[in-house]
C-alpha positions in Angstrom: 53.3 -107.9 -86.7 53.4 -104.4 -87.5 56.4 -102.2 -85.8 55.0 -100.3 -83.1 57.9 -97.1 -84.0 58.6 -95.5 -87.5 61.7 -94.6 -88.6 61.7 -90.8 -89.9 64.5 -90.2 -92.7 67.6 -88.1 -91.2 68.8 -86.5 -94.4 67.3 -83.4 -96.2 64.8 -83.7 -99.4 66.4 -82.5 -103.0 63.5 -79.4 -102.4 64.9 -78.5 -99.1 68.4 -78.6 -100.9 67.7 -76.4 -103.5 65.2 -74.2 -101.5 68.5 -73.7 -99.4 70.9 -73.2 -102.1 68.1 -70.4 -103.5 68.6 -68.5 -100.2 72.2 -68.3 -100.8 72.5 -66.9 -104.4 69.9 -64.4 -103.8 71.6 -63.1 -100.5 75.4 -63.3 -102.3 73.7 -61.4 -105.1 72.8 -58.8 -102.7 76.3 -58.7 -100.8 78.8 -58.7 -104.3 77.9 -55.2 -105.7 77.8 -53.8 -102.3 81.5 -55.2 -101.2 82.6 -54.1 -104.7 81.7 -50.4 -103.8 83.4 -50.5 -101.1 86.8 -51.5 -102.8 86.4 -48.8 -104.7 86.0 -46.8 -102.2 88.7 -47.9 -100.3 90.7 -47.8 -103.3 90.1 -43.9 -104.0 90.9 -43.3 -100.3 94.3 -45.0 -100.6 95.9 -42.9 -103.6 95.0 -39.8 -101.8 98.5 -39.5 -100.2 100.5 -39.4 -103.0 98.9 -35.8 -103.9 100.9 -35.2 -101.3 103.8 -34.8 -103.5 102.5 -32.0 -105.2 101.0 -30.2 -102.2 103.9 -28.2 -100.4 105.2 -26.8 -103.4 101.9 -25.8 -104.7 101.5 -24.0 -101.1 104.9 -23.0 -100.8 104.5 -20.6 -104.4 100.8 -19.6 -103.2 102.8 -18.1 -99.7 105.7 -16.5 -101.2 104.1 -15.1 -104.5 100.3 -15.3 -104.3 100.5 -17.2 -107.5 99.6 -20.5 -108.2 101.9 -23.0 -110.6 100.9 -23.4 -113.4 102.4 -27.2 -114.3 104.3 -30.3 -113.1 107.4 -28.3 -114.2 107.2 -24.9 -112.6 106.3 -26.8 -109.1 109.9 -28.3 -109.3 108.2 -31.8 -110.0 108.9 -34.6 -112.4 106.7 -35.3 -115.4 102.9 -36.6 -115.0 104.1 -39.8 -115.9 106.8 -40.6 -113.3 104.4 -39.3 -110.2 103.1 -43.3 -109.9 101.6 -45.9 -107.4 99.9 -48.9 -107.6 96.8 -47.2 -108.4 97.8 -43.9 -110.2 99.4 -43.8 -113.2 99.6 -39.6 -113.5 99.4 -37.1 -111.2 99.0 -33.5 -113.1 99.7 -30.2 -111.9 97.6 -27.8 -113.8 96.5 -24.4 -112.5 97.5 -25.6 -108.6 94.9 -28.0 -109.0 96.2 -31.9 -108.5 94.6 -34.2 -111.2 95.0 -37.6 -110.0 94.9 -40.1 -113.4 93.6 -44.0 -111.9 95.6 -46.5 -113.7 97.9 -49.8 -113.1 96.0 -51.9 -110.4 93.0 -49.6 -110.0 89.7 -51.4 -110.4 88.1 -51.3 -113.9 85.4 -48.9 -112.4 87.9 -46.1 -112.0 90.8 -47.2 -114.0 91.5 -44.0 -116.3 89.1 -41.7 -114.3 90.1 -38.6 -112.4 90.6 -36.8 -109.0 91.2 -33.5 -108.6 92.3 -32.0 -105.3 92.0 -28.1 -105.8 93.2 -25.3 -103.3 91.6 -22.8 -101.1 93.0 -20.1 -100.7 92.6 -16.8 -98.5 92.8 -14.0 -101.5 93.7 -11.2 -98.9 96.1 -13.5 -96.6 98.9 -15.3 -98.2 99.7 -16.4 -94.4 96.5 -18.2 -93.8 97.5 -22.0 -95.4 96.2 -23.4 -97.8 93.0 -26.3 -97.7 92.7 -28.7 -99.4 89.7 -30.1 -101.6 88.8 -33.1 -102.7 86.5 -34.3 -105.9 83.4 -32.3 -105.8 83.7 -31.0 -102.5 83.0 -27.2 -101.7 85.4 -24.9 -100.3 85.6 -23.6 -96.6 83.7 -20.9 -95.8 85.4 -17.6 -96.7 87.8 -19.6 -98.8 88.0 -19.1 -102.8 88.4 -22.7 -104.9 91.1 -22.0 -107.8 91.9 -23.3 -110.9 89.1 -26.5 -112.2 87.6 -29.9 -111.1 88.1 -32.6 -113.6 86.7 -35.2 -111.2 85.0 -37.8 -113.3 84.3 -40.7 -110.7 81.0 -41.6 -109.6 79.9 -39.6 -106.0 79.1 -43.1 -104.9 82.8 -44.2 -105.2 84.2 -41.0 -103.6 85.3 -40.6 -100.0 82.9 -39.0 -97.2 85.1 -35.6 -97.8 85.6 -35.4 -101.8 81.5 -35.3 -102.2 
């Protein structure tokens, strides 16, 4: 007597398996480099407050003397190397422009690159504050961009407002 129902196997075949497996390595392949970016990313954003520091003294000398200064020393600030975070190691005042050095826990693809955050100024107004830019970013209109950009990380890794 022949059984009347078959039994169908439940499990998967060692080509569905692998077929399967092949799907996921091709799409984590895909997500890494994009999730790695944006660490970067997020890194570059995060050490922008500590050019803080530097920031009201550099405005405070363009207001009362229409000069910039011209180091870490004549802002009134410690030496490169004792302006730190997690992810800076320097933080340069040259010219009023803020060179940000990436260093300590800074991933590889920025770790001893750099950030400069220049200032606009008003030549005519000493009154009008001072803006701020980032990276590669150009000035506001009517505004001149003093001293020079050593920014020497990739646009892709830069923040909306430093391109």
């Amino acid at each position: 007597m022949k059984p009347i129902f078959k039994l169908k196997s439940k499990g998967f075949s060692a080509i569905e398996m692998m077929v399967v497996v092949a799907i996921i390595a091709i799409l984590a392949m895909i997500a890494i480099p994009s999730s790695m970016g944006r660490i970067v990313k997020e890194q570059v954003q995060a050490a922008l407050p500590l050019a803080d520091i530097a920031k009201e003294p550099i405005a405070a000398t363009w207001k009362m003397s229409k000069t910039l200064p011209a180091n870490n020393k004549e802002a009134g600030l410690p030496t490169p190397g004792l302006i730190v975070s997690n992810l800076i190691s320097a933080v340069e005042l040259q010219d009023g422009v803020i060179h940000m050095t990436f260093g300590n826990k800074a991933h590889p693809k920025i770790k001893g690159k750099i950030l400069s955050i220049r200032p606009a100024v008003i030549e005519e107004s000493q009154i009008v504050p001072v803006a701020w830019v980032c990276g590669n970013a150009k000035a506001p209109e009517k505004m001149a961009l003093k001293g020079g950009n050593k920014t020497n990380i990739s646009d892709e890794y830069l923040p909306y407002l430093c391109k």
